[in-house]
MARLUM-795537 format. One record per residue: residue number from 1; residue in three letters; z, y, x of N, C-alpha, C in turn. Coordinates in nm, 3 decimals, decimal comma. Layout:
MARLUM-795537
(NUM; 'ALA'; (Z; Y; X); (Z; Y; X); (Z; Y; X))
...
END
This chain:
MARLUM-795537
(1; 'UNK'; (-0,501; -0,746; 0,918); (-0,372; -0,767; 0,859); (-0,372; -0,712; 0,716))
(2; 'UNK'; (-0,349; -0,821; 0,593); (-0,352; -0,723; 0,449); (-0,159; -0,674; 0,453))
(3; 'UNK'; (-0,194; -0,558; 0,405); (-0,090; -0,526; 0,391); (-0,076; -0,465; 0,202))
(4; 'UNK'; (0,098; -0,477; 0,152); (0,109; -0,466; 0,032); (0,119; -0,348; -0,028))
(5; 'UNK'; (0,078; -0,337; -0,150); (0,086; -0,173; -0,190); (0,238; -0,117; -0,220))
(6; 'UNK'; (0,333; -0,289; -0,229); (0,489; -0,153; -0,207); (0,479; -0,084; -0,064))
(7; 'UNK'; (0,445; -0,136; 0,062); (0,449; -0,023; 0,150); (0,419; 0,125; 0,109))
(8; 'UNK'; (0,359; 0,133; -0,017); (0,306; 0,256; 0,007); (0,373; 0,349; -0,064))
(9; 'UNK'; (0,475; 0,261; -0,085); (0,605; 0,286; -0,225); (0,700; 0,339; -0,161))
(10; 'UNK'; (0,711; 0,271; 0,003); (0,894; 0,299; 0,080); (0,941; 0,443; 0,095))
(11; 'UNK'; (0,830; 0,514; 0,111); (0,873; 0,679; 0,065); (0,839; 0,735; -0,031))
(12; 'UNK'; (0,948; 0,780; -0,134); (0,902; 0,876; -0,262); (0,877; 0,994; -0,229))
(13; 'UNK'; (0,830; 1,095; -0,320); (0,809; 1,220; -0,268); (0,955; 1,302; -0,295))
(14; 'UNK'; (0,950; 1,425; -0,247); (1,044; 1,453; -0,270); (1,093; 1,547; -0,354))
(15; 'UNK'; (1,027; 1,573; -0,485); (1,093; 1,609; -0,572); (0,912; 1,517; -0,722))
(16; 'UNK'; (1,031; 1,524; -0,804); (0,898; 1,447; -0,916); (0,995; 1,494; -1,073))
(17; 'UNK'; (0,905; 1,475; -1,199); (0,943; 1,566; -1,290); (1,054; 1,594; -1,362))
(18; 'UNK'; (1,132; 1,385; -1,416); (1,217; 1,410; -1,491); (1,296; 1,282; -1,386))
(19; 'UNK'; (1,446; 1,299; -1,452); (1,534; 1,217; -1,368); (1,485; 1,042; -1,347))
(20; 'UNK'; (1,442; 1,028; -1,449); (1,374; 0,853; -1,470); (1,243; 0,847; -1,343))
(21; 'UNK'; (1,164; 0,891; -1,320); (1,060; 0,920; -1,243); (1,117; 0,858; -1,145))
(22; 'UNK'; (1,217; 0,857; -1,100); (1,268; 0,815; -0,948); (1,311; 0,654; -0,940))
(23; 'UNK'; (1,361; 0,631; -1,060); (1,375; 0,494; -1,048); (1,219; 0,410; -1,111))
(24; 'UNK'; (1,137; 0,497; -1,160); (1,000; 0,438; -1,169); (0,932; 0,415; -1,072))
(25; 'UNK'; (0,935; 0,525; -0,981); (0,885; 0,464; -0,807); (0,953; 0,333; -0,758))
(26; 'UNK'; (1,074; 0,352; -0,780); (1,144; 0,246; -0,664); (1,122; 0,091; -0,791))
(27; 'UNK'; (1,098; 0,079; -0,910); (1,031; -0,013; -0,992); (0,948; -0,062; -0,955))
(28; 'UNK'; (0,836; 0,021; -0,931); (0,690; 0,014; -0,879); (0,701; -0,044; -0,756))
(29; 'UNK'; (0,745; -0,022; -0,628); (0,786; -0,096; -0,505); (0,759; -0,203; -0,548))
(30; 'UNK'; (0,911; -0,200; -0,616); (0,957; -0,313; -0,621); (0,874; -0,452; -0,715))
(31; 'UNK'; (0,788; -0,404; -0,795); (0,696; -0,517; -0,878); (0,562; -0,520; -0,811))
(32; 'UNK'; (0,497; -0,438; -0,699); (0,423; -0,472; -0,631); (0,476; -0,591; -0,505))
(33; 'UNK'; (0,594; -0,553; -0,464); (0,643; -0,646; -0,347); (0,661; -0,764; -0,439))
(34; 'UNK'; (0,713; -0,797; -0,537); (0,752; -0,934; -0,610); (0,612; -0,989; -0,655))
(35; 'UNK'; (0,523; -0,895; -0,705); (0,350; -0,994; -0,704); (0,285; -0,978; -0,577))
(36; 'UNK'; (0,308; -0,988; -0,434); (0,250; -0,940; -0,347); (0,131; -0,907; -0,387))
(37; 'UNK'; (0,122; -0,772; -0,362); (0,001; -0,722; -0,437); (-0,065; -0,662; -0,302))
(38; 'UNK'; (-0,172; -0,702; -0,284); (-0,244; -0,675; -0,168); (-0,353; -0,533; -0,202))
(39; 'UNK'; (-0,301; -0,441; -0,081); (-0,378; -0,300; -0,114); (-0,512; -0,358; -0,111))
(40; 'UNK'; (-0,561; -0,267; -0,261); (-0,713; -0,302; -0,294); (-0,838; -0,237; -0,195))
(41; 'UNK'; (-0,917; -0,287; -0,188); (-1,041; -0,219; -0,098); (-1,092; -0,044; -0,116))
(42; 'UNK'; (-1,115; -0,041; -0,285); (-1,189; 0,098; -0,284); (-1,014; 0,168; -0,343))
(43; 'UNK'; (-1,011; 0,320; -0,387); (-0,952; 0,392; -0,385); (-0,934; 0,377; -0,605))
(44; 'UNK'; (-1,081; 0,387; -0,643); (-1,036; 0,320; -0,786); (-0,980; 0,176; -0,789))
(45; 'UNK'; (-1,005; 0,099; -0,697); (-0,907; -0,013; -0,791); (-0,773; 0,001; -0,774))
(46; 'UNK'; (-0,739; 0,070; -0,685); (-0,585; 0,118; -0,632); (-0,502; 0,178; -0,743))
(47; 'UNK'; (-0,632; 0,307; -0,814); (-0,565; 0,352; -0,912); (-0,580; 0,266; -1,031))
(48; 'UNK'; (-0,641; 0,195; -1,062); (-0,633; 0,122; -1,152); (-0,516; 0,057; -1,128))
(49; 'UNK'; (-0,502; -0,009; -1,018); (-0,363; -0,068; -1,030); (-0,221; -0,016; -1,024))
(50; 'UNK'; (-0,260; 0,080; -1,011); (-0,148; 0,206; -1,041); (-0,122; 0,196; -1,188))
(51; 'UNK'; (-0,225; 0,255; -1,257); (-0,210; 0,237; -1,383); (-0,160; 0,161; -1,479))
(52; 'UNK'; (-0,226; 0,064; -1,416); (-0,199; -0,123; -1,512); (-0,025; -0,146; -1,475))
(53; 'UNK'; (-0,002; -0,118; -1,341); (0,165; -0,115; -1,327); (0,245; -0,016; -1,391))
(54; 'UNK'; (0,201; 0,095; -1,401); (0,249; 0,177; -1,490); (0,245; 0,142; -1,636))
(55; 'UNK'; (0,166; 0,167; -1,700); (0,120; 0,106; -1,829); (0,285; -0,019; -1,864))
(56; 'UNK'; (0,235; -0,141; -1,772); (0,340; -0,265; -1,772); (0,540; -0,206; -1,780))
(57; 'UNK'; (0,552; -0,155; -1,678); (0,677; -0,144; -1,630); (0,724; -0,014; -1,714))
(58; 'UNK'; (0,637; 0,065; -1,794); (0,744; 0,158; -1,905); (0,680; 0,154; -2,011))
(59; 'UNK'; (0,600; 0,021; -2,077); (0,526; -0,039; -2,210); (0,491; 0,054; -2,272))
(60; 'UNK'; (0,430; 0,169; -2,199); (0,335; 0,271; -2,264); (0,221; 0,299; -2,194))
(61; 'UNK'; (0,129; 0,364; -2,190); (0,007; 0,453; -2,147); (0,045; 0,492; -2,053))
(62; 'UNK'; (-0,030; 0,531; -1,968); (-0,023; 0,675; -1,892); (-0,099; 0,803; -1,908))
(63; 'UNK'; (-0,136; 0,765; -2,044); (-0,253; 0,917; -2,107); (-0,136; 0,961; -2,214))
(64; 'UNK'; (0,051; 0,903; -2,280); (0,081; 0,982; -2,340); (0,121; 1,130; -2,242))
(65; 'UNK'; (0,178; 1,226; -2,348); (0,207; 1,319; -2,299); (0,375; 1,366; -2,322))
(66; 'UNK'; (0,384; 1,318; -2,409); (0,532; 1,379; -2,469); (0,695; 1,320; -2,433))
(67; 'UNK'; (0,674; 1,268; -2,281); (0,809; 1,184; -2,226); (0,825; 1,027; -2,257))
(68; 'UNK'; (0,866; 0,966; -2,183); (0,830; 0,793; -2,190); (1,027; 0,820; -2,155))
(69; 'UNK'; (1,076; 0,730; -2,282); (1,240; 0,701; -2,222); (1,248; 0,544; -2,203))
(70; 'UNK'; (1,298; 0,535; -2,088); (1,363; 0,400; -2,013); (1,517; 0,356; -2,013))
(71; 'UNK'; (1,534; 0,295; -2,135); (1,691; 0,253; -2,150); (1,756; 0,235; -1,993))
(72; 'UNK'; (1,688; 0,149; -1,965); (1,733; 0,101; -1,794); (1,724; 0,172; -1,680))
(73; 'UNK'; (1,693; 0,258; -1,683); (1,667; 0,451; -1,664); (1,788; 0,535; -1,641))
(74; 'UNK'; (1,837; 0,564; -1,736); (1,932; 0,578; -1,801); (2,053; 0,618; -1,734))
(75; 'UNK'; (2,079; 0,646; -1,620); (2,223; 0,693; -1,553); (2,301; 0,785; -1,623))
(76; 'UNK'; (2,279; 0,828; -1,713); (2,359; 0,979; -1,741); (2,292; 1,102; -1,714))
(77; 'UNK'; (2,318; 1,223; -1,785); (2,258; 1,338; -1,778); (2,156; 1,393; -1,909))
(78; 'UNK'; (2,067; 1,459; -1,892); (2,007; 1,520; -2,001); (1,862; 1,480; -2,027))
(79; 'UNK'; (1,770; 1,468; -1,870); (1,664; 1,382; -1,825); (1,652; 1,217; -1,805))
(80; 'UNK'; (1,745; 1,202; -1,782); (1,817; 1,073; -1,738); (1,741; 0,982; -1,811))
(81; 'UNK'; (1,666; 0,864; -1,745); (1,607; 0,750; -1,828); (1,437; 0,853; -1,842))
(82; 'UNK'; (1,404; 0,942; -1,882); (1,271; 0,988; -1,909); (1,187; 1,000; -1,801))
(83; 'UNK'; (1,053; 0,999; -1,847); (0,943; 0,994; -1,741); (0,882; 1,055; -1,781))
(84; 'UNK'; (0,833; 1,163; -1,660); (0,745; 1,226; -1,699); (0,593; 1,200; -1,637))
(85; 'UNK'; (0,502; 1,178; -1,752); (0,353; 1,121; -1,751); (0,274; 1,244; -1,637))
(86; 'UNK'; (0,276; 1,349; -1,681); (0,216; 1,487; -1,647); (0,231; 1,459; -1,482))
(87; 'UNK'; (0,396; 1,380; -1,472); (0,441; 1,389; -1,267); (0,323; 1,268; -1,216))
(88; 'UNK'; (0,313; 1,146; -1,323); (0,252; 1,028; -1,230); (0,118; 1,045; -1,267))
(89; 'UNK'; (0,074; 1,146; -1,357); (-0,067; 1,192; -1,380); (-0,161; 1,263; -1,241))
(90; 'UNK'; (-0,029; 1,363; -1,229); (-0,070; 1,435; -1,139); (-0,002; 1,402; -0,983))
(91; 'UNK'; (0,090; 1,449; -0,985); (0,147; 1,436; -0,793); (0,178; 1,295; -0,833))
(92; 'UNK'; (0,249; 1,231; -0,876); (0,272; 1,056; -0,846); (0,143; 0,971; -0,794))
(93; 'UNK'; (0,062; 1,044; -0,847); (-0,090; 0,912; -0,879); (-0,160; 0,994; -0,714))
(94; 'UNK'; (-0,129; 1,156; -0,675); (-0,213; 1,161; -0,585); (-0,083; 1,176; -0,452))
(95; 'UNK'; (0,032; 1,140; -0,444); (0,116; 1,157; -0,335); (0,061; 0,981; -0,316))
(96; 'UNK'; (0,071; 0,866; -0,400); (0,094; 0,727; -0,386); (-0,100; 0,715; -0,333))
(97; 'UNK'; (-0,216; 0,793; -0,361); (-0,331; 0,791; -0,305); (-0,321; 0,835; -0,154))
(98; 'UNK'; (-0,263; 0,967; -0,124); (-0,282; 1,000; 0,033); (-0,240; 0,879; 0,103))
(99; 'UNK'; (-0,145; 0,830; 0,071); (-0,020; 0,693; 0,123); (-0,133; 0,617; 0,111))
(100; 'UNK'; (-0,214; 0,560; 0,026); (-0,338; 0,476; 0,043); (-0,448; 0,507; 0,201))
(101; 'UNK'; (-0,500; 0,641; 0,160); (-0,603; 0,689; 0,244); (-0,532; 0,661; 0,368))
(102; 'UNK'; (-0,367; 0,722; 0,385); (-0,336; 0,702; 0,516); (-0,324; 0,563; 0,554))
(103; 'UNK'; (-0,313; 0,443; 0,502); (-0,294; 0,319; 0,510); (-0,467; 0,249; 0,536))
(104; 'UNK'; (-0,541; 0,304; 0,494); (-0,669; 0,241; 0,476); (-0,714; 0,339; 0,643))
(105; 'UNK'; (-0,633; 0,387; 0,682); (-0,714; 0,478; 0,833); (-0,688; 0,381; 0,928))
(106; 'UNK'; (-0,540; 0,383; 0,882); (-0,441; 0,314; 1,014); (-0,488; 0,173; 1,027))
(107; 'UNK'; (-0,556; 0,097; 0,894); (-0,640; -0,030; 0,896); (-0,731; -0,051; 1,003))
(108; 'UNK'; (-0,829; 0,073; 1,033); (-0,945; 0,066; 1,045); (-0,935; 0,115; 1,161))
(109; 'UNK'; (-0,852; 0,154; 1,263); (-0,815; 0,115; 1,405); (-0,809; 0,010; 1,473))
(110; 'UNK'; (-0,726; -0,098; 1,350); (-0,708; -0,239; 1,422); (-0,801; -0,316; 1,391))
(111; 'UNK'; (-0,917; -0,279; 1,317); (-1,035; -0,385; 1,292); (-1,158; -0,362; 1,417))
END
């Protein structure tokens, strides 16, 4: 059964850096479920495609460092709309990997 990499999206973690971060997960879901994007085989192309969605959906890098702001972000507050690179560098990129590893286990029961 292929299954899609928003599954691996339906739970965020539960806390991440700046207020925007949260609607960047539920983005991410959501533009993997609209390209059905089928979880990749090895663990780098995963992050690569982490990346390349990242990169796409806040038209920057994911190597800056100094806050990414998202008009559409944006609810109100002081964080509000910003992303922080440092969260999907670090815990975003390896909370959305365990969610892989655990998905690539649960595969390999039913094969």
């Amino acid at each position: 059964m292929r299954r899609l990499v928003s599954e691996l999206f339906a739970v965020p973690p539960t806390s991440m850096g700046m207020r925007g971060d949260r609607y960047l997960w539920e983005a991410m879901r959501k533009h993997f479920y609209e390209k059905r994007t089928i979880i990749p085989k090895t663990d780098e192309a995963f992050q690569e495609c982490i990346k390349l969605a990242f990169d796409e959906l806040t038209s920057s890098s994911s190597e800056r460092k100094n806050g990414i702001f998202i008009k559409e972000f944006d609810k109100g507050g002081m964080s509000s709309g910003f992303i922080c690179e440092d969260f999907w560098i670090g815990q975003g990129l390896q909370y959305s990997l365990e969610a892989y590893y655990r998905a690539s286990d649960a595969d390999k029961c039913y094969q």
